[in-house]
N, CA, C and O atoms as a GROMACS GRO file, in nm:
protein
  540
    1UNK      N    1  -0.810  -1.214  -0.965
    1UNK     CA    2  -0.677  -1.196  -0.910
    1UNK      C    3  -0.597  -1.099  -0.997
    1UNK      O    4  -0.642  -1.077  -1.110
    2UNK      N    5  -0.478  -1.033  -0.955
    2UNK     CA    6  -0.436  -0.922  -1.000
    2UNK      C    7  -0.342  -1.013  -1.086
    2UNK      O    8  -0.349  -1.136  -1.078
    3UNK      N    9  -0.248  -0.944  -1.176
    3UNK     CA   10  -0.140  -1.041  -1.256
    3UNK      C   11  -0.063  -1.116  -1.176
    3UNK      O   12  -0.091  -1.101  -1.057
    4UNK      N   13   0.012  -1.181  -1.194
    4UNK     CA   14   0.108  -1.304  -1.160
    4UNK      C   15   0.228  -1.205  -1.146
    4UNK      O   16   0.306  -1.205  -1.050
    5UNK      N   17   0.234  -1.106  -1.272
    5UNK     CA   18   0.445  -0.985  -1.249
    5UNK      C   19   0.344  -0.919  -1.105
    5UNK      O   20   0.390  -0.966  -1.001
    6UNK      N   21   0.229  -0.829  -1.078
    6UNK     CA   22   0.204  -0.766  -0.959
    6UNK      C   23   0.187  -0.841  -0.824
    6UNK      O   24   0.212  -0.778  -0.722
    7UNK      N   25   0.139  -0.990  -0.815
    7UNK     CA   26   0.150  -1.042  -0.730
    7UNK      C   27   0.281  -1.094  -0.668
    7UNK      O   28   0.296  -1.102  -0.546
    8UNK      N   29   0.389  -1.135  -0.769
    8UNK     CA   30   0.545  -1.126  -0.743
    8UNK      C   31   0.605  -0.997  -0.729
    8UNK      O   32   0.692  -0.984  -0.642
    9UNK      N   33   0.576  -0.910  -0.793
    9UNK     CA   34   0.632  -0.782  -0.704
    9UNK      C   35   0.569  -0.763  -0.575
    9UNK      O   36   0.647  -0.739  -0.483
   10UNK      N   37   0.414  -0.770  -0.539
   10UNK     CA   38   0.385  -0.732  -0.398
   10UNK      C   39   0.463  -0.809  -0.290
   10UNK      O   40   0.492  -0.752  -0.184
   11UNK      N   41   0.513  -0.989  -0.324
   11UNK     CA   42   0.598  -1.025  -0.240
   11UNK      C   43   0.748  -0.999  -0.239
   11UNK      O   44   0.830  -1.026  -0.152
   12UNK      N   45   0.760  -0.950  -0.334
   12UNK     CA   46   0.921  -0.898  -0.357
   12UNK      C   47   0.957  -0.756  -0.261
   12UNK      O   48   1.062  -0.721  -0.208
   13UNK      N   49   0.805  -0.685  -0.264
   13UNK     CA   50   0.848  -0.569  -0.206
   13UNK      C   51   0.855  -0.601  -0.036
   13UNK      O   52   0.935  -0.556   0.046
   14UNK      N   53   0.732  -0.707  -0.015
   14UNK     CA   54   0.718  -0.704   0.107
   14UNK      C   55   0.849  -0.810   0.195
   14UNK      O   56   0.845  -0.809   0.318
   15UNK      N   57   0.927  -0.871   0.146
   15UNK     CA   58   1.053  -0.938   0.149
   15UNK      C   59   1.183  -0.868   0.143
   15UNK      O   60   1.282  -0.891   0.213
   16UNK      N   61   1.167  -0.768   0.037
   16UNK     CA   62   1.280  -0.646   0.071
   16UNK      C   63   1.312  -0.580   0.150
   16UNK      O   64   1.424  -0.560   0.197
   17UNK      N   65   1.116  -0.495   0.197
   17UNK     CA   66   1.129  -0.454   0.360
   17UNK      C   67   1.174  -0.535   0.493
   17UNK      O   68   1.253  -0.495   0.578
   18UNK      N   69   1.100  -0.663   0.488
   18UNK     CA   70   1.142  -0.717   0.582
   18UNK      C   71   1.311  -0.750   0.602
   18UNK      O   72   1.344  -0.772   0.718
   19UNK      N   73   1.403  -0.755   0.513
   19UNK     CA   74   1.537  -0.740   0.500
   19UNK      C   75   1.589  -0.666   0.568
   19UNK      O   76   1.669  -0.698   0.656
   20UNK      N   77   1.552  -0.549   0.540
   20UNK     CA   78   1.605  -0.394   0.541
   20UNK      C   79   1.532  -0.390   0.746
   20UNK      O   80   1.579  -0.358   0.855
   21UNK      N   81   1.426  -0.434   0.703
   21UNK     CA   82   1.416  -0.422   0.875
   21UNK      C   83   1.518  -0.476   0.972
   21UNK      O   84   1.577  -0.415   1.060
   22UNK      N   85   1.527  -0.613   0.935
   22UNK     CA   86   1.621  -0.698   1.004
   22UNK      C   87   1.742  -0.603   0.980
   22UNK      O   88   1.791  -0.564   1.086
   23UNK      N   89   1.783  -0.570   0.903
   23UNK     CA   90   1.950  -0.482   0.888
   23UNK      C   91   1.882  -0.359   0.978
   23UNK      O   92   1.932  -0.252   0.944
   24UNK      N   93   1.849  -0.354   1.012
   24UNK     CA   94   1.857  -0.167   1.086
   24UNK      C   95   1.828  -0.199   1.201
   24UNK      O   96   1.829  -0.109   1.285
   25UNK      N   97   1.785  -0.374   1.255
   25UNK     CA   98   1.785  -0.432   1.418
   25UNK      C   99   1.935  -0.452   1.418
   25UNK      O  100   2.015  -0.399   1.496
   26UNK      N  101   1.967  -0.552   1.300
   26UNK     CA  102   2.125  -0.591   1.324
   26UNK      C  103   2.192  -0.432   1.358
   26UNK      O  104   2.205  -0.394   1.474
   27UNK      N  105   2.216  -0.385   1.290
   27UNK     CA  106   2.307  -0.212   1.322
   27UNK      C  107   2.267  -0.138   1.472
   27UNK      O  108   2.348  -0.080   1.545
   28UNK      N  109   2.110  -0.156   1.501
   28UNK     CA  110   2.110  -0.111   1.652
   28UNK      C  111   2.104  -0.169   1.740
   28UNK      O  112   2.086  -0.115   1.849
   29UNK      N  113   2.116  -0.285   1.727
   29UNK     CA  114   2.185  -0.387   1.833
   29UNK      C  115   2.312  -0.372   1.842
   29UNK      O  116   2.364  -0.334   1.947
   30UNK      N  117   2.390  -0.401   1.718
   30UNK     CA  118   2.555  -0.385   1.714
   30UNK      C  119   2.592  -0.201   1.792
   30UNK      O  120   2.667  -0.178   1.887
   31UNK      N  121   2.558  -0.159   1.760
   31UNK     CA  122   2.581   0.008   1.784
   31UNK      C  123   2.563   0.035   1.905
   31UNK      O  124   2.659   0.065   1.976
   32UNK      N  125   2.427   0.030   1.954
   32UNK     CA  126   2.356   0.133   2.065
   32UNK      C  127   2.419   0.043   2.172
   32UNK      O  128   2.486   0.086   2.265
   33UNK      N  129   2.391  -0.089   2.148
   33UNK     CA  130   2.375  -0.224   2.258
   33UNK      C  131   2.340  -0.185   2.376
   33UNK      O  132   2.413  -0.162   2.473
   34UNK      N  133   2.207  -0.178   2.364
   34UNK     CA  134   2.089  -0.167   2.462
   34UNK      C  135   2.054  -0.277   2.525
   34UNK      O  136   2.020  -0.382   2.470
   35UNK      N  137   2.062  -0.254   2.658
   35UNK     CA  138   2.022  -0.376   2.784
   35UNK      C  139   1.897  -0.393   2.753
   35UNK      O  140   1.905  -0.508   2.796
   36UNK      N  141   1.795  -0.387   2.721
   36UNK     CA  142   1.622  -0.374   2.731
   36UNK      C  143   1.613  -0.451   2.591
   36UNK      O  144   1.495  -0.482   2.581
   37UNK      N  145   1.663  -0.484   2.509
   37UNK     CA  146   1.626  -0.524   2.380
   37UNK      C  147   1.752  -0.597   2.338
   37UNK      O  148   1.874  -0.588   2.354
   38UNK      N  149   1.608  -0.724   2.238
   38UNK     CA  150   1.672  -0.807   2.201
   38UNK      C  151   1.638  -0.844   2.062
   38UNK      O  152   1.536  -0.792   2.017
   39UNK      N  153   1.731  -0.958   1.955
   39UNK     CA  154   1.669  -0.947   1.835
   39UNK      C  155   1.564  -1.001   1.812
   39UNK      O  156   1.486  -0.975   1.721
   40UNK      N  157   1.552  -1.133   1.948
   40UNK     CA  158   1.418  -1.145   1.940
   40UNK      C  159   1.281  -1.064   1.972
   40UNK      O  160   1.179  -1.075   1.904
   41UNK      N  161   1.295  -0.992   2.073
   41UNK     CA  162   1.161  -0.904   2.090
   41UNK      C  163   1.196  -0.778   1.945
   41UNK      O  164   1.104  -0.744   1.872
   42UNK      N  165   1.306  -0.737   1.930
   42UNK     CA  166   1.246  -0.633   1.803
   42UNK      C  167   1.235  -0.711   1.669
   42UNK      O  168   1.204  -0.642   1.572
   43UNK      N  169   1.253  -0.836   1.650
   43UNK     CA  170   1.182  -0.911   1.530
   43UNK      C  171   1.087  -0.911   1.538
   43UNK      O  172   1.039  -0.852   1.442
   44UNK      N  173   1.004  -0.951   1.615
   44UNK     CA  174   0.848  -0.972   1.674
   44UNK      C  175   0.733  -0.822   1.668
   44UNK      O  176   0.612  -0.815   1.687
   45UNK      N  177   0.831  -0.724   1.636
   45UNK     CA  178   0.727  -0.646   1.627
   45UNK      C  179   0.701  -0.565   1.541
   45UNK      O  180   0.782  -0.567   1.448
   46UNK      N  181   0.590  -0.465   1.529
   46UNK     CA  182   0.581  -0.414   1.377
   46UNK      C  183   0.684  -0.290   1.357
   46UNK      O  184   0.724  -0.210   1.441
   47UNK      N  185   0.707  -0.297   1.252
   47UNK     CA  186   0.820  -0.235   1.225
   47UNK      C  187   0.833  -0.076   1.272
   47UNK      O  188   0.932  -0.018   1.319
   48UNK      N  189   0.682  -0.017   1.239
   48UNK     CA  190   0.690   0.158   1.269
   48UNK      C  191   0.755   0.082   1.452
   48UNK      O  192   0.861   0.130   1.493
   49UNK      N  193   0.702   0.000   1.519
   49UNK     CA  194   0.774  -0.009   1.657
   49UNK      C  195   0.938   0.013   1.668
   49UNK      O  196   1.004   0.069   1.756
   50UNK      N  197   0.978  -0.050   1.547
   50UNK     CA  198   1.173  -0.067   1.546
   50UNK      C  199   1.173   0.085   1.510
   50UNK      O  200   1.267   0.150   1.557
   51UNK      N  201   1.080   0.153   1.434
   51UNK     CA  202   1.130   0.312   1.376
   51UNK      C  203   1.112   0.334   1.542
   51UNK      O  204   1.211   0.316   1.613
   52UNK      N  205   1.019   0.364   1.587
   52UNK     CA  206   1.049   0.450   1.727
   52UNK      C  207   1.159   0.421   1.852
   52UNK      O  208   1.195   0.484   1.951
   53UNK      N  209   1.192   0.282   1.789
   53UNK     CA  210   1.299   0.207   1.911
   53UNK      C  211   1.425   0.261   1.843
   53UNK      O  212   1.499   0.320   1.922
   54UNK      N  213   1.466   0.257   1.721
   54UNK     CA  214   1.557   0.305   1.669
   54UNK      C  215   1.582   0.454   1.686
   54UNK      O  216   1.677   0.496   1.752
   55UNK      N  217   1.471   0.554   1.609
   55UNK     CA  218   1.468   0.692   1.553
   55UNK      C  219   1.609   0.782   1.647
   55UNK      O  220   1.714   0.815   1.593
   56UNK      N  221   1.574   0.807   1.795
   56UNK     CA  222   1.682   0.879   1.846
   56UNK      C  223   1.828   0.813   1.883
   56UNK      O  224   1.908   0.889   1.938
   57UNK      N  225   1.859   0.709   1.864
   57UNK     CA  226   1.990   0.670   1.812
   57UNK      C  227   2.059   0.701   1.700
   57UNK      O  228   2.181   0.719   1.693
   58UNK      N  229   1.924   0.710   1.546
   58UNK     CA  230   2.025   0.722   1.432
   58UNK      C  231   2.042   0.835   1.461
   58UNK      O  232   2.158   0.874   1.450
   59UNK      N  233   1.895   0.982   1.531
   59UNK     CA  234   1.920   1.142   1.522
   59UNK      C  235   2.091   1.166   1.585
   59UNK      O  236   2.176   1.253   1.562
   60UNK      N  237   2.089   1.028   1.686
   60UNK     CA  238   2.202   1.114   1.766
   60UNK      C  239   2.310   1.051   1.693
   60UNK      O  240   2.410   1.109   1.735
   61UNK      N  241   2.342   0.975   1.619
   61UNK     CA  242   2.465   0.962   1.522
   61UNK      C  243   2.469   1.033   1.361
   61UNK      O  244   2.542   1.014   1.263
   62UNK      N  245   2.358   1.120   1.387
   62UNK     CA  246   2.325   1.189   1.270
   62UNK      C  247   2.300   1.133   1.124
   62UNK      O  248   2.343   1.182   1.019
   63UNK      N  249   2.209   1.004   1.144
   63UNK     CA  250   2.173   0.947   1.087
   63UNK      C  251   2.065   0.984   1.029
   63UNK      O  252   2.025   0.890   0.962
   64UNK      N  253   2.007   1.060   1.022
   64UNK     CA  254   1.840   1.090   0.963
   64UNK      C  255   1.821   1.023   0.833
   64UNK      O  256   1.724   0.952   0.806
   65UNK      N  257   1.919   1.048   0.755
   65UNK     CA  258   1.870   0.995   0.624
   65UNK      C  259   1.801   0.820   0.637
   65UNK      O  260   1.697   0.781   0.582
   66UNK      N  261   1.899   0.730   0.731
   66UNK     CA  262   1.862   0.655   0.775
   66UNK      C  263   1.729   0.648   0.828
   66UNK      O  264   1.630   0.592   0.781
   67UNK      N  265   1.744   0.725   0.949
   67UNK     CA  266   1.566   0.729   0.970
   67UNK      C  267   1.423   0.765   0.915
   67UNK      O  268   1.317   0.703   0.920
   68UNK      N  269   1.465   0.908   0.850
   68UNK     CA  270   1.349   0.923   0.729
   68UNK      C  271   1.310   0.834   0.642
   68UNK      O  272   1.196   0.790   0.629
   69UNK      N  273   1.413   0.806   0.575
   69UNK     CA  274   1.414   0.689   0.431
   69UNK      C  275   1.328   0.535   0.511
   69UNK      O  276   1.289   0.449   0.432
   70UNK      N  277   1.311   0.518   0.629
   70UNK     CA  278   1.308   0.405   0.677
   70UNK      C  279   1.146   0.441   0.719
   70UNK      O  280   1.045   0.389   0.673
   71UNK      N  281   1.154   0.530   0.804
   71UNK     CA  282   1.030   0.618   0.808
   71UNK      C  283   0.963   0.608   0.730
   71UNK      O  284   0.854   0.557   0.757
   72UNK      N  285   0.990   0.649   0.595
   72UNK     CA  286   0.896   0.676   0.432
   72UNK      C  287   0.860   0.562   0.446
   72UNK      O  288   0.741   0.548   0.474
   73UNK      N  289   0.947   0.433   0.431
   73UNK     CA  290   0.908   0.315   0.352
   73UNK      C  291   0.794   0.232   0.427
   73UNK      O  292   0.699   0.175   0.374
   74UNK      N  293   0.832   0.242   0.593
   74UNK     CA  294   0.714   0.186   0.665
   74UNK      C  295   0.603   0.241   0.619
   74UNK      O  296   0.504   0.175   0.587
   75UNK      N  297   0.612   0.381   0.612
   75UNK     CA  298   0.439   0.390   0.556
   75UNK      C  299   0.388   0.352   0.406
   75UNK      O  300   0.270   0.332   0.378
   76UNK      N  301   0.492   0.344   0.318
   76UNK     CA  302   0.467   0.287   0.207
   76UNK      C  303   0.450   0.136   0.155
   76UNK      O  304   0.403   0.095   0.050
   77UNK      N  305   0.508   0.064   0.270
   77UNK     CA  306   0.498  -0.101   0.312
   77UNK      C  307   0.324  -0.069   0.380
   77UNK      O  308   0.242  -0.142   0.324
   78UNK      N  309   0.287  -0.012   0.445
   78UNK     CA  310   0.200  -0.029   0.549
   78UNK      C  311   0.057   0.001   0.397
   78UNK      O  312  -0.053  -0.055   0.393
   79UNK      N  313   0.094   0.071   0.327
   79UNK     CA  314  -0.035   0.131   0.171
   79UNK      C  315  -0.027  -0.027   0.124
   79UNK      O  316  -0.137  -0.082   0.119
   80UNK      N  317   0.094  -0.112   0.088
   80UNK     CA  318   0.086  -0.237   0.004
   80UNK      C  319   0.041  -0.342   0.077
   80UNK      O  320  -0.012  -0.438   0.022
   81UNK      N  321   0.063  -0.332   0.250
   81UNK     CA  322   0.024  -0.444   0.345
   81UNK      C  323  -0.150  -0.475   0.323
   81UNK      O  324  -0.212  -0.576   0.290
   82UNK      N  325  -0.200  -0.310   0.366
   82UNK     CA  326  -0.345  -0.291   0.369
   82UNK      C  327  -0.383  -0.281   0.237
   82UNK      O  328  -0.496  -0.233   0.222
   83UNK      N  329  -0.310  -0.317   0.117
   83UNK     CA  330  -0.446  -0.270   0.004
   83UNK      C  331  -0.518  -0.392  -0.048
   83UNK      O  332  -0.492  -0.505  -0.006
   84UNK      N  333  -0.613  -0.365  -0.146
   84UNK     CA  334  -0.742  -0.424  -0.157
   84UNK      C  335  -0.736  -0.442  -0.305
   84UNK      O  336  -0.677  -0.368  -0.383
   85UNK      N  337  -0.826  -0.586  -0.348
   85UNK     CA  338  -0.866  -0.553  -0.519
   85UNK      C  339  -0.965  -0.502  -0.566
   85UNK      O  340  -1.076  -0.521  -0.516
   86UNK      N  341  -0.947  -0.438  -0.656
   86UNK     CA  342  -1.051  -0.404  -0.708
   86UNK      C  343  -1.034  -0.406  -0.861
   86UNK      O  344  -0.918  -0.430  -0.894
   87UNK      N  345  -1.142  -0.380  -0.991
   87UNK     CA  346  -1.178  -0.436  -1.111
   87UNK      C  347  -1.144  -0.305  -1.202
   87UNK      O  348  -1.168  -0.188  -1.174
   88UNK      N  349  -1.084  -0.355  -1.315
   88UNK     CA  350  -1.092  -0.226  -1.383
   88UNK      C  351  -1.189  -0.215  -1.498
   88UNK      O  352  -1.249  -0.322  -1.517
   89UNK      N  353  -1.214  -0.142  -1.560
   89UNK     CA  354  -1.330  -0.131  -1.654
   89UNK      C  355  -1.330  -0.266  -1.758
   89UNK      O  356  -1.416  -0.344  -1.799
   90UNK      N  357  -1.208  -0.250  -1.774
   90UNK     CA  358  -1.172  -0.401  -1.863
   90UNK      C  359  -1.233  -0.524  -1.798
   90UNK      O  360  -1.292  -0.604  -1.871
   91UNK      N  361  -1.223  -0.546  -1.666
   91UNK     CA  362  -1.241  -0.620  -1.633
   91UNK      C  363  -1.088  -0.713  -1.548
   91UNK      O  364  -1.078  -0.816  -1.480
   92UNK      N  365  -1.021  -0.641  -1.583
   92UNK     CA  366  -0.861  -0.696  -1.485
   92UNK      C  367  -0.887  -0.683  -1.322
   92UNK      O  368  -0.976  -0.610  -1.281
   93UNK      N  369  -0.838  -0.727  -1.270
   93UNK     CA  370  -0.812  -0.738  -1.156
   93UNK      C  371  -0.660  -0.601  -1.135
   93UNK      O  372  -0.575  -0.576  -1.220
   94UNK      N  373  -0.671  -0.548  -1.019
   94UNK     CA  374  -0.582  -0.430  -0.978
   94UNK      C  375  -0.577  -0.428  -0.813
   94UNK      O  376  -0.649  -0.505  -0.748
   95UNK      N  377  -0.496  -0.346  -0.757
   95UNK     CA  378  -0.485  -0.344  -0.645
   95UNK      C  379  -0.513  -0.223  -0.573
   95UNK      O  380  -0.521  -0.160  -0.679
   96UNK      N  381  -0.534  -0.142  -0.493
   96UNK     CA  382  -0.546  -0.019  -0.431
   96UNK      C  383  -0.531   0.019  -0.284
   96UNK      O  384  -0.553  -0.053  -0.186
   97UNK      N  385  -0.508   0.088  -0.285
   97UNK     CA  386  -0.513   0.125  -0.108
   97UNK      C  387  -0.613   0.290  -0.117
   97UNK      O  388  -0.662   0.354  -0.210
   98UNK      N  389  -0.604   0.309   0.048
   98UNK     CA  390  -0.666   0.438   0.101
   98UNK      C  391  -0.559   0.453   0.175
   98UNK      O  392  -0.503   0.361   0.234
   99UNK      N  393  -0.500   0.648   0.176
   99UNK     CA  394  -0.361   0.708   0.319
   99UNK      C  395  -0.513   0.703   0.383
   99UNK      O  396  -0.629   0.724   0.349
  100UNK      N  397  -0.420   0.653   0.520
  100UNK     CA  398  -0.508   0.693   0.636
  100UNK      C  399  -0.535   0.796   0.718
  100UNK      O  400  -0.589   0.780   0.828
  101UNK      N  401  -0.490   0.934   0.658
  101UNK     CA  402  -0.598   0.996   0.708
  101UNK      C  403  -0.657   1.109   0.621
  101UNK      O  404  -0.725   1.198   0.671
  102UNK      N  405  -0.626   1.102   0.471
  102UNK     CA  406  -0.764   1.158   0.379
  102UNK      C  407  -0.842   1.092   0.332
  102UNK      O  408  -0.954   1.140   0.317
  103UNK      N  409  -0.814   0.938   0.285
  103UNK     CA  410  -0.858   0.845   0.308
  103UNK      C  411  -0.870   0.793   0.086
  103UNK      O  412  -0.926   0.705   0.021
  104UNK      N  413  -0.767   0.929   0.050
  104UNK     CA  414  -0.770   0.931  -0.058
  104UNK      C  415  -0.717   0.789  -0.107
  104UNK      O  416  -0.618   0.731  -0.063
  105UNK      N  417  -0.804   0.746  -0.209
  105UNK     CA  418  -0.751   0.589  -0.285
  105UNK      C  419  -0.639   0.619  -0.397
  105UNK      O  420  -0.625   0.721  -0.466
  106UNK      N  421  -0.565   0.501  -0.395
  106UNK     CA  422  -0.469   0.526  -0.533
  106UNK      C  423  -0.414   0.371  -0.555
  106UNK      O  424  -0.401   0.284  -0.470
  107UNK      N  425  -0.396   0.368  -0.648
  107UNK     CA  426  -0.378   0.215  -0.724
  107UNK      C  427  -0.206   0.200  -0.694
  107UNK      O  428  -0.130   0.296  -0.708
  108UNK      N  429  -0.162   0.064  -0.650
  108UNK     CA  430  -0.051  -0.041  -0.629
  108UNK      C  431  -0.021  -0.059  -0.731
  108UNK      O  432  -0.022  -0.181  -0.751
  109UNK      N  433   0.010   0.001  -0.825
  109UNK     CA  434   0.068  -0.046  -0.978
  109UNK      C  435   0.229  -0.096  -0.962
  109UNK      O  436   0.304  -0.104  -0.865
  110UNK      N  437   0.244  -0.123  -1.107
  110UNK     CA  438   0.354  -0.192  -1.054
  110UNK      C  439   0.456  -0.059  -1.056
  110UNK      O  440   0.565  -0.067  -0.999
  111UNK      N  441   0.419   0.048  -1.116
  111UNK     CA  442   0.583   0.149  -1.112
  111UNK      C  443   0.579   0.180  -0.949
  111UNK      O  444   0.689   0.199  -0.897
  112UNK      N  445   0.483   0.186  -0.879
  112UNK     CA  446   0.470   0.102  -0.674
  112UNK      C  447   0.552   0.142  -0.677
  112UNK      O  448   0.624   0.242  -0.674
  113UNK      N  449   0.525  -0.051  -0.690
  113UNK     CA  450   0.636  -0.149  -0.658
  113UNK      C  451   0.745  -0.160  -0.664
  113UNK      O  452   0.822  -0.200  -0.577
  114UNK      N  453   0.782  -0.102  -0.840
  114UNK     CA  454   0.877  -0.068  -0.843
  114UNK      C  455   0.999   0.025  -0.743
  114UNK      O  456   1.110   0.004  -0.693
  115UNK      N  457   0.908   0.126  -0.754
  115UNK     CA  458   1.018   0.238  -0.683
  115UNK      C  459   1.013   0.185  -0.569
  115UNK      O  460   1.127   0.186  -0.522
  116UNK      N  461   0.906   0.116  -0.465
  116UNK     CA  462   0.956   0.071  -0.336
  116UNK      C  463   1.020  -0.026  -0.334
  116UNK      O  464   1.063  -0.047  -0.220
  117UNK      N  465   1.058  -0.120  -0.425
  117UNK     CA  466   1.213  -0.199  -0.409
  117UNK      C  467   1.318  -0.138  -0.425
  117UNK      O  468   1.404  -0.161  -0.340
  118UNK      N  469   1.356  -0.019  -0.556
  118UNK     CA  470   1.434   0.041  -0.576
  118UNK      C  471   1.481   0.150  -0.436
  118UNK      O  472   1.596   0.185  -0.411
  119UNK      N  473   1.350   0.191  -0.353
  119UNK     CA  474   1.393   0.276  -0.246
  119UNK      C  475   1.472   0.190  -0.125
  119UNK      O  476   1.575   0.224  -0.067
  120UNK      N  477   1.404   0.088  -0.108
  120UNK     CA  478   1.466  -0.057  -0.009
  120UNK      C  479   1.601  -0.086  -0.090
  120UNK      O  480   1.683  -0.108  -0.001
  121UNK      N  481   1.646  -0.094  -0.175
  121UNK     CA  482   1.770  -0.081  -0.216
  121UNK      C  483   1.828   0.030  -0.152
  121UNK      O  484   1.890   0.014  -0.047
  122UNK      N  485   1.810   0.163  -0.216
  122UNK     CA  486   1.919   0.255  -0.121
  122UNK      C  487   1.912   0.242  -0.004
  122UNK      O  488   2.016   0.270   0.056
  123UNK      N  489   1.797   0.199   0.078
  123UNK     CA  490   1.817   0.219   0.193
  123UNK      C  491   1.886   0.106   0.262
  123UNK      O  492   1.898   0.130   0.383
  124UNK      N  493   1.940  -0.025   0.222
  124UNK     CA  494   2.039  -0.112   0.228
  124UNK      C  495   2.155  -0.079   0.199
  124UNK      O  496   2.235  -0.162   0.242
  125UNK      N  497   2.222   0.038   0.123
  125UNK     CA  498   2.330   0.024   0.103
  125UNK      C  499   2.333   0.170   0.219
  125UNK      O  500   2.452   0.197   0.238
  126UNK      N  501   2.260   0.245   0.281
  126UNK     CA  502   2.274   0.317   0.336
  126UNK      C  503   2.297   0.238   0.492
  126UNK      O  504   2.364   0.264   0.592
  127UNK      N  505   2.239   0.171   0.468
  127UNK     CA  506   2.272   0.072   0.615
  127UNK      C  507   2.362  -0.047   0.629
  127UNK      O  508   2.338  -0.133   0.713
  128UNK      N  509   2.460  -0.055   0.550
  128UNK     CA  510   2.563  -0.127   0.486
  128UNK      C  511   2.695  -0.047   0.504
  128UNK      O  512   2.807  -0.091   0.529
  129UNK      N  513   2.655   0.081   0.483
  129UNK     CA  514   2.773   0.233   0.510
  129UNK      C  515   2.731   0.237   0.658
  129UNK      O  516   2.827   0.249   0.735
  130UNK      N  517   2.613   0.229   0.714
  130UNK     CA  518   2.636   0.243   0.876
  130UNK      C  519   2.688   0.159   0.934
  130UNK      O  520   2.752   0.186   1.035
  131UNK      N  521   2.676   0.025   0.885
  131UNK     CA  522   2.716  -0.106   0.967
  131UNK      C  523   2.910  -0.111   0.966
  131UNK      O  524   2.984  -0.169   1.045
  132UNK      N  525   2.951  -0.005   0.819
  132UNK     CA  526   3.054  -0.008   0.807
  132UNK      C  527   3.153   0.088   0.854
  132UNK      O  528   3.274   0.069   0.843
  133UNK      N  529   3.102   0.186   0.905
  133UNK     CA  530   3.144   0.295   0.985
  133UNK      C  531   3.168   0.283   1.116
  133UNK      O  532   3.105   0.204   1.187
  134UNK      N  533   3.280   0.377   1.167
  134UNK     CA  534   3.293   0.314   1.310
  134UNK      C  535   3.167   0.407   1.389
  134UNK      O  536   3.096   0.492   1.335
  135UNK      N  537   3.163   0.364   1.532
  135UNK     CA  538   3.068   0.400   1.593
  135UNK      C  539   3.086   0.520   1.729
  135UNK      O  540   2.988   0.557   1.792
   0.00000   0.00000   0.00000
């Protein structure tokens, strides 16, 4: 098994995202208020789904930063969802993923982790300034 600080960061990160998801349903529910959707069906689904249900609402309030930053992180949630252990010469336990489509491997360390909580941070207070802005 990988350490006990990397296994609490992998759930820390994956708890942050899910936050930050729920805040960017809450804001396009409150905002767009779309007849076709609800918080229950966009809880229920995977998140790149809320990026495409969302994406041309934030473009058209000129939100991108919103959407990119949200963009990035799904695929960087999606490297920590899918990765794998593997051994290091020492003999530790580590974590890794493959991008899907060079298929290049790279290790879940914790400076990750790090920066993907730290990025789920800005991107909460960026959606904290949308929720607080008029519409």
């Amino acid at each position: 098994m990988p350490s006990e600080e990397l296994r609490m960061l992998v759930g820390t990160s994956i708890i942050t995202f899910n936050s930050n998801t729920q805040f960017l349903i809450e804001n396009f529910l409150a905002k767009a208020m779309p007849k076709n959707e609800d918080w229950w069906t966009l809880t229920d689904v995977e998140a790149g789904v809320v990026y495409e249900r969302c994406h041309q609402f934030l473009v058209d309030l000129h939100r991108n930063d919103i959407a990119d930053m949200f963009f990035d992180l799904v695929q960087r949630r999606n490297r920590i969802v899918h990765c794998f252990q593997f051994s290091h010469s020492d003999g530790s336990q580590a974590l890794a993923t493959l991008t899907r489509r060079t298929h290049q491997q790279f290790e879940i360390d914790k400076a990750y982790l790090l920066r993907f909580i730290k990025d789920n941070e800005s991107l909460a207070l960026l959606l904290d300034d949308f929720r607080n802005q008029g519409s």
